[in-house]
N, C-alpha and C positions, 0 to 999 in steps of 0.2 A: 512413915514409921509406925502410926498406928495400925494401919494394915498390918504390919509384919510382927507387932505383939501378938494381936489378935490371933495371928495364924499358929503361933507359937504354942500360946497358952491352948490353944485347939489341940495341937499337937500334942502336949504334953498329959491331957486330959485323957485323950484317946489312949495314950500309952501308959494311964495306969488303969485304965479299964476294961486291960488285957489278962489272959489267967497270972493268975499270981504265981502258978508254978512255970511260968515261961523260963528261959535260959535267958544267962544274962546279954549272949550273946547275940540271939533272938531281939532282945527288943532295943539291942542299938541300932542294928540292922533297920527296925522298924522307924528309930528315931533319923536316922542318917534321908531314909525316902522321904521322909515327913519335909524334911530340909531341903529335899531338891521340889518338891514339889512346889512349899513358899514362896523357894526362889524364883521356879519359871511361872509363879502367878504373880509377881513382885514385876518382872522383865514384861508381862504383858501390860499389868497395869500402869506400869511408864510407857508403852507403846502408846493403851488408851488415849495416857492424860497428852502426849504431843500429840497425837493425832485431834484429838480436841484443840489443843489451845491451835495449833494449826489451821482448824476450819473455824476459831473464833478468829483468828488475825484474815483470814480470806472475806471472811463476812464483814469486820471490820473495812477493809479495802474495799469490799463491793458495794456500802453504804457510803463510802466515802466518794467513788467513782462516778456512782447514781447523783450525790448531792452538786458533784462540780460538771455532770451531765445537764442538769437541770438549770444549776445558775447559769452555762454555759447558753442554753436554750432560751433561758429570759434574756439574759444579754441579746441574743438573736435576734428576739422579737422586738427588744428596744428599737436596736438598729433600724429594723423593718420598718416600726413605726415610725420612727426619726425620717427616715427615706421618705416613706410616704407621703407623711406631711410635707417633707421638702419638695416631694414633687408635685406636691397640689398647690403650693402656693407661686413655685415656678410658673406655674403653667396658668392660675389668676393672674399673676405678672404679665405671664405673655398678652393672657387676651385682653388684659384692661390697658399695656402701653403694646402696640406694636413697636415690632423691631425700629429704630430709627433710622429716619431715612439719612441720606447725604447731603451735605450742604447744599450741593446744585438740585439735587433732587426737590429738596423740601424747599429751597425758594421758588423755584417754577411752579413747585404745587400751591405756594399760598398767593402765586400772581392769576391764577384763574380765579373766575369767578363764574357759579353755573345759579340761571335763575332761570323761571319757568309759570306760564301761566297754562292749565286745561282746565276742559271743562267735557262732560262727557252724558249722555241720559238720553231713556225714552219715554215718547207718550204715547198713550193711546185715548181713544175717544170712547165714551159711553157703550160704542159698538162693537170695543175691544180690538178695533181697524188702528192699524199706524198712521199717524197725520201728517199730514207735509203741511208746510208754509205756516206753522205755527211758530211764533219768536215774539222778541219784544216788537217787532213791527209789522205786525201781523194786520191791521184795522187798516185802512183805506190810506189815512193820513202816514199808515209807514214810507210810502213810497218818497214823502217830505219829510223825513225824518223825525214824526209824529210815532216817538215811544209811548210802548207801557209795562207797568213793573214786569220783569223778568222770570218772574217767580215762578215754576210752575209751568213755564213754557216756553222753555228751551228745548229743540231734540237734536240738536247737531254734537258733532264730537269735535274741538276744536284744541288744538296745542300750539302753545309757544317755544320751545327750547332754545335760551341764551347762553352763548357763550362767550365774555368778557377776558382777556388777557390784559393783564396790567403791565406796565413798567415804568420802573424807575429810577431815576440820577440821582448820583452822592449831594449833586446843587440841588437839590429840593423839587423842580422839574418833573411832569410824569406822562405819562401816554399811554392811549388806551386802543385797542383794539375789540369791536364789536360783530359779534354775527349772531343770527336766528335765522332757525327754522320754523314754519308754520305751516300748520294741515288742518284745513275745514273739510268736514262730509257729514252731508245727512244720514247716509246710510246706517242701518245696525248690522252690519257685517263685519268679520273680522278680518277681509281680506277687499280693497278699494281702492287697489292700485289702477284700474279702472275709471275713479268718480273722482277721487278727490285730486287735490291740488295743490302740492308740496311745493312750497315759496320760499327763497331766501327776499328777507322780508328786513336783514339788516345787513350791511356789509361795510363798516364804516372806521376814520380812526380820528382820533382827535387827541389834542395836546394840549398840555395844561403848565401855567406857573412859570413860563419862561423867561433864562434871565436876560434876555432880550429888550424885555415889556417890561423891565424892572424902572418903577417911576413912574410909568403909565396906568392908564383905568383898565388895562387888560393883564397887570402884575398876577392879580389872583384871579385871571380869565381862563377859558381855552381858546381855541381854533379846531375848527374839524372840516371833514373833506368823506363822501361818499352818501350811502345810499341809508336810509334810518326814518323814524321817528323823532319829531321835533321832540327836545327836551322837555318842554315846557307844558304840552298835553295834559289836560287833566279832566276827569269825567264823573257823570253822575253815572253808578254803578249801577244804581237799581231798576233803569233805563236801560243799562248796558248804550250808555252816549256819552261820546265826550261833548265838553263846551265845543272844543277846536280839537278839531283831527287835521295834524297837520303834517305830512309824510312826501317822500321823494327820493331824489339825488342830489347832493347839491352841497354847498360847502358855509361858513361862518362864523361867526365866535359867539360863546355866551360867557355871560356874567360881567361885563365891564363895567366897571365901576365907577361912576358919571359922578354921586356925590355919596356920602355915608349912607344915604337912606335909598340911592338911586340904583338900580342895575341895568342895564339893558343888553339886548342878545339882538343880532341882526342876521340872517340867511338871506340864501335862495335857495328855494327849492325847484327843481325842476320834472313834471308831471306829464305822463299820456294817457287820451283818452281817447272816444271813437267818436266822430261824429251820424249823424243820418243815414250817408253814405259807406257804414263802417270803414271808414280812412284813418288812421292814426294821427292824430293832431297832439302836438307837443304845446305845453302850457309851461308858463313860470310863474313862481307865485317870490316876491319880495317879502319878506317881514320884517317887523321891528316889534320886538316883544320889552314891554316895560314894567318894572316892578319898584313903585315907591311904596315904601312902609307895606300896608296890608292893600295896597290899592292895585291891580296890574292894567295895565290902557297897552293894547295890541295893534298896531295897524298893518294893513297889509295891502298889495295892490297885485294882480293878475294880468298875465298878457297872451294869450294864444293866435298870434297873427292869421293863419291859417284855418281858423276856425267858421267864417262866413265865405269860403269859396260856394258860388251859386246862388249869390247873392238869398241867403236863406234868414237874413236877419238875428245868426245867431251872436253873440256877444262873442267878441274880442278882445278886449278888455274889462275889466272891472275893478272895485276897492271893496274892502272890508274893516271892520271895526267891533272889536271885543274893549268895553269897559267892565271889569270885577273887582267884587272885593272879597277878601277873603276873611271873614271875622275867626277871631281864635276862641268863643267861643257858639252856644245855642241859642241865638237871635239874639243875643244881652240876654235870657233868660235864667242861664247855668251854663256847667260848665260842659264842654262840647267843640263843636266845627259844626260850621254853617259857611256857606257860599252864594253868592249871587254873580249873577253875570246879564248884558246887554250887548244884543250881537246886532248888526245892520250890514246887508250887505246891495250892493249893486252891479247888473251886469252878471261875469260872472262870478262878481262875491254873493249873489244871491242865495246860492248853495254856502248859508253860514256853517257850517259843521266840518264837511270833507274839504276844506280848501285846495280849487283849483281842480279838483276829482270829477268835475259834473259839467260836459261843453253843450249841452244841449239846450242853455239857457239864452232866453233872448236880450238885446241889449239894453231894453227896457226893464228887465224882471230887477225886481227889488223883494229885501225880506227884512223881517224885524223877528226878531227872536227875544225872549224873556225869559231865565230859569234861573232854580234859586234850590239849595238843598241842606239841609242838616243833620249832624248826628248827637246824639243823647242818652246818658241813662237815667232811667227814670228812679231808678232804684237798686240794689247789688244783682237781683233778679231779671228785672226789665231793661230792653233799649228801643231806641224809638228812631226811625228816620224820617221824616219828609222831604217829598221833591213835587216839585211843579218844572213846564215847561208849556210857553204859550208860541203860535209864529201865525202870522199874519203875512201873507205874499199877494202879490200882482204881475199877472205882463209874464207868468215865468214860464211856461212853455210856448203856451200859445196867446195871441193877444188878445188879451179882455180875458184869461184866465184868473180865478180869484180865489184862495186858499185861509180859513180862517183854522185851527185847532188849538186846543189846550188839553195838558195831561195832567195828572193828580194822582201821586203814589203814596202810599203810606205803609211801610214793614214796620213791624214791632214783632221782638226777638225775649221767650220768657226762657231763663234757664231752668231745668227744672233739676239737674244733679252737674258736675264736673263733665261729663259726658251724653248729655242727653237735653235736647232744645227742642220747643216749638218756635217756627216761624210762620208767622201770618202777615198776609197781603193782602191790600185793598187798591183796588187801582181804578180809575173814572177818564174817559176820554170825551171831549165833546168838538164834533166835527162839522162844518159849514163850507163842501166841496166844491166850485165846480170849474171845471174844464175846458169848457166850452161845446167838448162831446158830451158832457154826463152831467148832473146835478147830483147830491148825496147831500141829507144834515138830517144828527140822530148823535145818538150817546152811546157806547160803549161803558160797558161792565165786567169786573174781573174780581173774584174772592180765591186767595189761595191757601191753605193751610199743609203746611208741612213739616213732621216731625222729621228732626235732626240728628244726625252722631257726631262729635266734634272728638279731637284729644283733651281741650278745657272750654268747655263753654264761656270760662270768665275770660280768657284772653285777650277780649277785643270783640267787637263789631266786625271786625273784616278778617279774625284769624282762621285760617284753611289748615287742613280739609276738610270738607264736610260731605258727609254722605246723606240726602236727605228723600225721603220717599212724599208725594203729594200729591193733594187731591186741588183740580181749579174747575170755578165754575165762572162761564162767559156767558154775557147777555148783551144783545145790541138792536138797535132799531132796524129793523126791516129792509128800511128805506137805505139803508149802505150798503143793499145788498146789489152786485152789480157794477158799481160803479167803474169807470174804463177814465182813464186820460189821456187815450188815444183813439178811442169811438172801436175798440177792438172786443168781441165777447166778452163777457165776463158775467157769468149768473151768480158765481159764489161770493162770499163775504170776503175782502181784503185780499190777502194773499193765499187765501186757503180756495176748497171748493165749496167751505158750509152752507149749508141752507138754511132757511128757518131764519131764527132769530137767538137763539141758546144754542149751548153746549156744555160738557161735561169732561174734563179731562184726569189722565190718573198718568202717573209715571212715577219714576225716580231718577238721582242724577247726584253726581261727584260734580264737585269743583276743587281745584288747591291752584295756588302762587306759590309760590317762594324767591 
């Protein structure tokens, strides 16, 4: 409305600043145009103003279309992220529980059990040469089962794989199922299908808790039947020797329950060996294994009939005897394990260790054996083991042969982080041989130091694996150089070909159990 004053008063302005002597006619005429004129700027400027408000309500709508584009877009990316996260933690779900298995499934899976002992390493000598016949029984007296520490010289590769199957009755009842495989080779190749020697080395089953035996000393016993490892086996490690290796076919029961303190376990085992003639002679070895309180008293008896065809004097029978004790801790000193044992044997118990393993004994040979071992920490960093082992024989190949030795190991173990050890070894042999082809008497020496990798160093004295790289240094008297028990060559030292009287060794080597 103010526009259309304005135009007015414009109009009227102009029309009187026309001649004054115009006709009256004249200037209505002029006034009449004036008025169309207003009008069609009047009709534009309501075009204008809609056209404006027009593209202010478009703009309106396209800010508002933008703003619910945008939340619409956040929303989106909520989502997204919601997803993602759901599917990152699905997928931790998955890999920290797997799928579960099936009833039948997962019980057959928790009746196995898989155990396992290897050991794996090479050495080489001063001359950077690969060595044979280096081991714990490496010195004259191996051949008598005259150990020394192990440390440092080992080169074979040797595995265990066990396979155990369990089972068990709703009566409490159970039964077991044993197998292993085992492969020794000296070689370092990685193919020795050739050299080595894959053994089924357990194939056994035994049964336990019968309610049969319910009332009797065999309630909480088993019974077993097949091919194994006596239960009862126990060794100085760092020897790499048991007390009694005692292995075959044969059948038993252990743990019968004689009185609260008493247990006893009785077998047969049955064993082949070779004689002279390489003839196959079949041995049996009886035992009766007894365990009062921390006391164990072993007796055992041998029979290989066939074993003196040719009238060669070799033993046919023989007896054995293990008295040990087992203290629970280090010598009465602290706290720890420590072990002693006293072995005698005759005939062919002479071979006190491998029972029944050895026919070439005559039936005079006798032996006396002595060893004793413990374990210790001295401190959260230090451990300490010792072991001795002494045997004294007569009469044992040939007659008037006569065998004196004793061994002396000493490991101490310093942790120096969770993952990082030194191991040191000291080891003394002293030897008084002879044969009746050969004489030998002199001392053996052995220093081995080897740094270690573990998972925890603090775990244990015996926790595996261990990866350990080492240096051993051997020294021995001359005079064992040679020696023969059968009057047969022999210029080098023990089982090796060394010469001299030293040596210098370097290798590394894995071990694990489980």
């Amino acid at each position: 409305m103010m526009f259309r004053q304005t135009a007015i008063a414009i109009g009227i302005a102009l029309a009187f600043c026309g001649s004054a002597g115009a006709a009256e006619q004249g200037k209505s005429k002029r006034v009449e145009d004036l008025e169309a004129r207003i009008e069609r700027l009047e009709e534009q400027l309501r075009a204008v103003t809609a056209a404006a408000q027009q593209a202010a309500n478009a703009a309106q709508q396209a800010a508002s279309t933008a703003q619910q584009a945008t939340t619409t877009a956040q929303q989106a990316s909520d989502v997204a992220q919601k997803a993602d996260t759901t599917a990152s933690a699905a997928k931790a779900a998955s890999d920290a529980q797997p799928a579960a298995l099936t009833k039948a499934a997962a019980e057959t899976a928790s009746s196995f059990e898989f155990h396992g002992y290897a050991r794996s390493g090479t050495v080489s000598n001063n001359d950077m040469f690969t060595v044979k016949g280096v081991g714990p029984y490496i010195t004259p007296a191996g051949n008598l089962g005259g150990a020394v520490g192990r440390l440092g010289l080992e080169t074979d590769t040797y595995v265990e794989a066990k396979l155990i199957k369990n089972f068990r009755d709703p009566d409490g009842s159970w039964g077991q199922f044993g197998f292993m495989l085992a492969d020794g080779v000296n070689s370092n190749n990685d193919w020795t299908g050739g050299e080595n020697g894959v053994n089924v080395r357990w194939a056994y089953a035994e049964l336990g808790s019968l309610p049969m035996f319910k009332g009797t000393a065999l309630e909480n016993g088993s019974i077993w039947a097949g091919k194994r490892f006596d239960k009862k086996n126990f060794d100085i490690h760092f020897f790499d020797s048991d007390f009694i290796f005692l292995s075959g076919t044969g059948a038993g029961f252990y743990d019968a329950q004689i009185t609260p303190d008493w247990k006893t376990n009785l077998s047969v085992y049955g064993r082949d060996f070779l004689n002279d003639s390489s003839e196959s002679i079949k041995s049996y070895v009886l035992t009766s294994n007894n365990y009062i309180g921390n006391w164990q008293l072993m007796l055992n008896g041998m029979r290989a009939t066939n074993n003196d065809e040719g009238d060669t004097g070799r033993a046919t029978r023989g007896y054995h005897g293990l008295l040990a004790y087992h203290a629970p801790s280090f010598y009465g000193l602290t706290d720890g394990l420590s072990k002693f044992g006293v072995l005698y044997g005759h005939g062919l118990g002479a071979e006190v260790k491998r029972l029944g393993a050895v026919g070439n004994l005559l039936d005079e040979a006798r032996a006396l054996r002595l060893m004793s071992f413990g374990i210790a920490d001295l401190s959260p960093t230090w451990k300490v083991s010792p072991a001795v082992m002494a045997e004294v024989s007569k009469d044992r190949f040939n007659k008037g042969d006569d065998y004196k030795w004793a061994s002396a190991n000493l490991r101490l173990i310093n942790s120096i982080n969770k993952n990082f050890a030194m191991q040191y070894e000291g080891s003394y042999q002293y030897m008084n041989l002879d044969s009746t082809f050969s004489k030998a008497k002199g001392d053996f020496y052995k220093l081995t130091v080897a740094p270690t990798f573990k998972l925890d160093t603090g775990a244990g004295f015996f926790a595996r694996p261990e990866l350990r790289l080492f240096a051993s240094w051997m020294k021995w008297d001359k005079q064992l150089n040679g020696f023969s028990y059968d009057g047969s060559a022999n210029e080098g030292f023990g089982a090796t070909k060394f010469k001299g009287s030293s040596k210098w060794l370097v290798g590394a080597q894995m071990e694990v159990w489980f």
